[in-house]
C-alpha positions as CSV (number, residue, x, y, z in Angstrom):
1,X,-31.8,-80.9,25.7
2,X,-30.0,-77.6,24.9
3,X,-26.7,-79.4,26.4
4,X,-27.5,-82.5,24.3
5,X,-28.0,-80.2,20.6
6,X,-25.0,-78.3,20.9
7,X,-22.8,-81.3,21.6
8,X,-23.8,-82.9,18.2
9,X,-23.6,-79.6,16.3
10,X,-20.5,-79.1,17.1
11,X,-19.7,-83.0,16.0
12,X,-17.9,-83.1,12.5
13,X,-19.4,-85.0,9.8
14,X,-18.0,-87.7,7.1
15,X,-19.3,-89.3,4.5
16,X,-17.9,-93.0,3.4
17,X,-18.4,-94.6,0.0
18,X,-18.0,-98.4,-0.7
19,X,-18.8,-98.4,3.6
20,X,-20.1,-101.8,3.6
21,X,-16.9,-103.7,4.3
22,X,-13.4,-103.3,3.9
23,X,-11.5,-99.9,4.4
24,X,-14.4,-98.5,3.7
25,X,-16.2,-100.2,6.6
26,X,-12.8,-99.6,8.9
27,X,-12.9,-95.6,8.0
28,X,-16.8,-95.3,9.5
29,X,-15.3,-97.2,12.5
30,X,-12.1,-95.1,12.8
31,X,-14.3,-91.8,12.3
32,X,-17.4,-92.8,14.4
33,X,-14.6,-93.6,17.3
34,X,-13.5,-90.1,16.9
35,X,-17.0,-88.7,17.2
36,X,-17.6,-87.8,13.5
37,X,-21.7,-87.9,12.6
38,X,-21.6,-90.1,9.4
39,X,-23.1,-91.1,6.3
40,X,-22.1,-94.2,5.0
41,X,-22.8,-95.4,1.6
42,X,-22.8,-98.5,-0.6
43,X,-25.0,-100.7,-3.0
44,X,-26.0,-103.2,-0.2
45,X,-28.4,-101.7,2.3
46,X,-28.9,-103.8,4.6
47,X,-25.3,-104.3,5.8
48,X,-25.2,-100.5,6.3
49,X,-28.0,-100.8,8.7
50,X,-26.1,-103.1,10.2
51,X,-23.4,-101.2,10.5
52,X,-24.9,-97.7,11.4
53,X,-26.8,-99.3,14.0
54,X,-23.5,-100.7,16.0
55,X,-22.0,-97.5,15.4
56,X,-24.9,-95.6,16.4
57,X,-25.2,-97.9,19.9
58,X,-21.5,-97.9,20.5
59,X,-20.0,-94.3,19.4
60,X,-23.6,-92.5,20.0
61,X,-23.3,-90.7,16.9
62,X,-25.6,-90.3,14.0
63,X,-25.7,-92.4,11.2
64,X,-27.4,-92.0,7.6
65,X,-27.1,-94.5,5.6
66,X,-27.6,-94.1,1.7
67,X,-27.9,-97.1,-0.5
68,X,-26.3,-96.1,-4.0
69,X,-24.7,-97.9,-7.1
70,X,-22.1,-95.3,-7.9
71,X,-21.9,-96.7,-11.3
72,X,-25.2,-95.8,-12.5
73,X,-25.7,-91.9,-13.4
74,X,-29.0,-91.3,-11.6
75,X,-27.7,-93.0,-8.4
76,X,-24.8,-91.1,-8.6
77,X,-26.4,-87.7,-9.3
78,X,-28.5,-88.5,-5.9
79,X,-25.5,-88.9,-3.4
80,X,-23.8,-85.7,-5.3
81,X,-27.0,-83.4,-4.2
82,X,-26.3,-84.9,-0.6
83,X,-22.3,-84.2,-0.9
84,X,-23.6,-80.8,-1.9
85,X,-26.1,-80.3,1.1
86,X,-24.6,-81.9,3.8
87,X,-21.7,-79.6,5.2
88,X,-19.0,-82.5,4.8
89,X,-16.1,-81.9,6.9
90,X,-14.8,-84.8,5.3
91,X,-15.2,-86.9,2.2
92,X,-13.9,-90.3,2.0
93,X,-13.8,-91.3,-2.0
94,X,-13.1,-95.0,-1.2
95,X,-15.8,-97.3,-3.4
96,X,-13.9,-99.3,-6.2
97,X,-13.0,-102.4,-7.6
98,X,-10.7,-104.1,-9.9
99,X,-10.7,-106.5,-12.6
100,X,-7.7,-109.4,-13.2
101,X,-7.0,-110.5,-17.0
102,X,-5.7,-110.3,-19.5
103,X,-7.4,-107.2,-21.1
104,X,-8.4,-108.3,-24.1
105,X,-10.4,-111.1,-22.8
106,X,-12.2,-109.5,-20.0
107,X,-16.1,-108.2,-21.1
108,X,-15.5,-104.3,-22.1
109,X,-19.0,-103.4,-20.0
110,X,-17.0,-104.3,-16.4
111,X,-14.3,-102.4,-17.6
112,X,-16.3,-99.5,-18.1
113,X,-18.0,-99.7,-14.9
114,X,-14.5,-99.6,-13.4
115,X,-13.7,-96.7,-14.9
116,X,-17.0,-95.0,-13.7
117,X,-17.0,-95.7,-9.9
118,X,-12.8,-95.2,-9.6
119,X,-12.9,-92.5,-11.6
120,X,-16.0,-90.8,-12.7
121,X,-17.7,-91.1,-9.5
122,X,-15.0,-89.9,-7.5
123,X,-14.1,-87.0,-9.6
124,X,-18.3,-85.9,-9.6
125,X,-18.1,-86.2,-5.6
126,X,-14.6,-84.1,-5.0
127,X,-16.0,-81.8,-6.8
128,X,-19.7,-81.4,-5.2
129,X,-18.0,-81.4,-1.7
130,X,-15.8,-78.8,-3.0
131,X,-17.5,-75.6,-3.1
132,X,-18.6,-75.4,0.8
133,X,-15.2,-76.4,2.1
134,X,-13.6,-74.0,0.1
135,X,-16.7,-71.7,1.3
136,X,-16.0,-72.7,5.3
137,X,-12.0,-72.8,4.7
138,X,-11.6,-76.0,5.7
139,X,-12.4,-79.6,5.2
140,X,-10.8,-83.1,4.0
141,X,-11.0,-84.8,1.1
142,X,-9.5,-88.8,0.9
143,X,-9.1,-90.7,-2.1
144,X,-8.7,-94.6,-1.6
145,X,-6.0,-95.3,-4.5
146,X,-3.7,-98.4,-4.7
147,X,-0.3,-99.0,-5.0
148,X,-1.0,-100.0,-8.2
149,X,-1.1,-96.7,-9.5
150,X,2.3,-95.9,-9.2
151,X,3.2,-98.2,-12.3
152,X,1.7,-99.7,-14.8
153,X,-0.1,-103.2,-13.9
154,X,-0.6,-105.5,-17.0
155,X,-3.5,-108.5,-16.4
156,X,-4.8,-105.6,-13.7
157,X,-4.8,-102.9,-16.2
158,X,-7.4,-100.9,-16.0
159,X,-7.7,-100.9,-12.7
160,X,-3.9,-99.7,-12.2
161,X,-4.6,-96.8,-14.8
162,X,-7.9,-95.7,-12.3
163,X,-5.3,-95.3,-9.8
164,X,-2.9,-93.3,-11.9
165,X,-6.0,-91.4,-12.4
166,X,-6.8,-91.0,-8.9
167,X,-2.8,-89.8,-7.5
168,X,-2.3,-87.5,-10.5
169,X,-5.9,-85.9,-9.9
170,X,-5.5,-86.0,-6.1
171,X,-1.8,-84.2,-6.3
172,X,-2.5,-81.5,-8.9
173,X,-5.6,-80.5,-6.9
174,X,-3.6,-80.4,-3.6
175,X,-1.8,-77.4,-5.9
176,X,-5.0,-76.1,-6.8
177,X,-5.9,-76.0,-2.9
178,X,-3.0,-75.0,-1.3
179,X,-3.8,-72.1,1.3
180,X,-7.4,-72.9,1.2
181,X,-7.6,-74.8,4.3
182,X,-9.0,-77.8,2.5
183,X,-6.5,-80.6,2.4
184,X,-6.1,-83.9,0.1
185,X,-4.8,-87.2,0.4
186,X,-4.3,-89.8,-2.2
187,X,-4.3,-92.9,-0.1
188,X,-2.3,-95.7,-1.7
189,X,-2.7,-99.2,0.6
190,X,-1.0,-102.3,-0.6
191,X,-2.4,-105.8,0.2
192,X,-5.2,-105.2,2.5
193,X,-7.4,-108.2,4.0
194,X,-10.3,-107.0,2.2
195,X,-13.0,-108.7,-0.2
196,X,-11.1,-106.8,-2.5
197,X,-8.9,-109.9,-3.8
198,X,-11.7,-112.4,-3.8
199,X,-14.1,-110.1,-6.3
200,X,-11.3,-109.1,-8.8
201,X,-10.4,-113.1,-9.1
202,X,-7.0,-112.9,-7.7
203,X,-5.7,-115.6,-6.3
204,X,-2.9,-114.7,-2.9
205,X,-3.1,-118.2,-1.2
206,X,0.7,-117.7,-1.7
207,X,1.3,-114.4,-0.6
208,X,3.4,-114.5,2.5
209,X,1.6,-112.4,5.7
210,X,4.1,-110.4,6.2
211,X,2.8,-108.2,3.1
212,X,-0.8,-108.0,4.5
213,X,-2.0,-105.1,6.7
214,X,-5.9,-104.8,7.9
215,X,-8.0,-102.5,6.7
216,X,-8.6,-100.9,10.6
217,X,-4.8,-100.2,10.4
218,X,-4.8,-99.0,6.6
219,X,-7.4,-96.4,7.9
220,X,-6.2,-95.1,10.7
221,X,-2.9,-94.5,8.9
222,X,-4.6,-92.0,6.5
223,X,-6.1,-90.1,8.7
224,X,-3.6,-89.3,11.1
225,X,-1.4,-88.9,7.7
226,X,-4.1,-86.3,6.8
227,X,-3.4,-84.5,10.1
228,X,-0.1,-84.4,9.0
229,X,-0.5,-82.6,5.6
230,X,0.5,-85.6,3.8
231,X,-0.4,-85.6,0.0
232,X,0.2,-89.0,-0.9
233,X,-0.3,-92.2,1.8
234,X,1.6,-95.3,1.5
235,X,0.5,-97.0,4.7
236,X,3.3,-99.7,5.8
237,X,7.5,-99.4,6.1
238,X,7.2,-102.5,3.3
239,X,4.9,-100.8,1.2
240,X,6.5,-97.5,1.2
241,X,10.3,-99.2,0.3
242,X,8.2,-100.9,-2.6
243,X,7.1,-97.9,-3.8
244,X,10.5,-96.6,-3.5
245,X,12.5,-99.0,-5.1
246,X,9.9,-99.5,-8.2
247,X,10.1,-95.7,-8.8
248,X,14.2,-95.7,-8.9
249,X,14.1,-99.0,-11.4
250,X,13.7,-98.6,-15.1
251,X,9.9,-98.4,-15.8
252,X,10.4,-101.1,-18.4
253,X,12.0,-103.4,-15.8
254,X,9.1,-103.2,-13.5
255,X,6.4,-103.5,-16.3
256,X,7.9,-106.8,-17.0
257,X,8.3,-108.3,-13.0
258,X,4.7,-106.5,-12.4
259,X,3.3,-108.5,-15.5
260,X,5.0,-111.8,-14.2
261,X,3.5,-111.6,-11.0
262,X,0.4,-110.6,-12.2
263,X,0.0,-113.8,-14.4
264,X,1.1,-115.8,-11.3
265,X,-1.6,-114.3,-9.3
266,X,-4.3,-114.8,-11.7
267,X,-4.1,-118.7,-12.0
């Protein structure tokens, strides 16, 4: 029994947000695999139970699960006081979702809820976890951004500016942090076969495979990039000469070919 306790105390321990599919389902995956003890949270309980009970039965690990709408401030204050408690060794900010439109058009109370869980929510849970990593010199903190944050994304544009958000906030605390032991990592996936597409109404029935990478691959990308020390993730060779390309081009240029493909992708 003694054997059996000090094994799992010397386990690290995650927590996942938006855990119910997606990256955020392929990080618990990815973490339970490497032995992490996790708590996984999302709106929709039962597919958590779902999924902490095949990780618990495959990996051996333990499992909490936390049902929590990150967009309402009660909720929200409940999973901080468990960020705060729980000893993280690593936080995975990754619940979020986007909107496709035309701005104007698009109800203002989604909008705001966007704003809350990309931004609000994941700028309240960095900074509960904060304190006892910087305490324990060490710990991890990931933040699920987009590719879309790196320019501005008209009929998506909220959501782009939430990612803006998120790599501006992620790099100026890796600043902040430096020395500390505690590391950061904007991740910034492109087209990832997610539910992702399907919620915010964007149609990619056209979109040719080769720009589509799966969230198990997306994931285990940003962590071994976190090993590394890397600040900001741009999983994929395609991806990354995207990113590079749109950042040497006039901004104007690329507001214009974003918003063409944008409308393209929205009928």
């Amino acid at each position: 029994m003694a054997k059996d306790s000090t094994a799992k105390s010397a386990r690290q321990r995650a927590l996942v947000t938006g855990a119910s599919s997606g990256i955020g389902a392929a990080f618990a995956e990815c973490l339970a695999r490497d032995r992490y003890d996790l708590i996984i949270v999302a709106r929709q309980h039962a597919r958590l139970e779902e999924i902490a009970a095949r990780l618990r039965q495959k990996h051996r690990i333990d499992v909490e699960v936390l049902a929590a709408d990150l967009t309402d401030h009660a909720e929200l204050r409940v999973v901080e006081k468990v960020v705060e408690d729980a000893s993280l060794d690593l936080l995975v900010n990754n619940a979020g979702f986007g909107t496709m439109g035309a701005f104007a058009q698009l109800p203002v109370d989604k909008e705001e809820q966007e704003i809350h869980l990309n931004v609000i929510a994941l700028m309240r849970l960095t900074r509960a976890v904060l304190p006892g990593m910087l305490a324990r010199g060490r710990g991890g903190i990931i933040n699920v951004s987009s590719m879309a944050g790196f320019q501005p994304a008209p009929y998506n544009t909220t959501y782009g500016a939430t990612k803006a958000f998120v790599n501006s906030f992620t790099e100026g605390l890796h600043e902040e942090l430096r020395g500390t032991g505690v590391r950061v990592q904007a991740l910034c996936p492109g087209f990832t076969r997610t539910e992702f597409q399907a919620r915010a109404g964007i149609d990619v029935s056209n979109l040719p495979s080769f720009v589509w990478m799966s969230a198990p691959d997306v994931a285990e990308a940003s962590l071994h990039a976190l090993r590394q020390g890397t600040i900001v993730c741009t999983p994929g060779l395609a991806n990354r000469a995207v990113v590079t390309l749109t950042g040497a081009l006039p901004r104007g240029f690329t507001r214009r070919v974003v918003g063409t493909l944008a409308r393209r992708l929205g009928n």
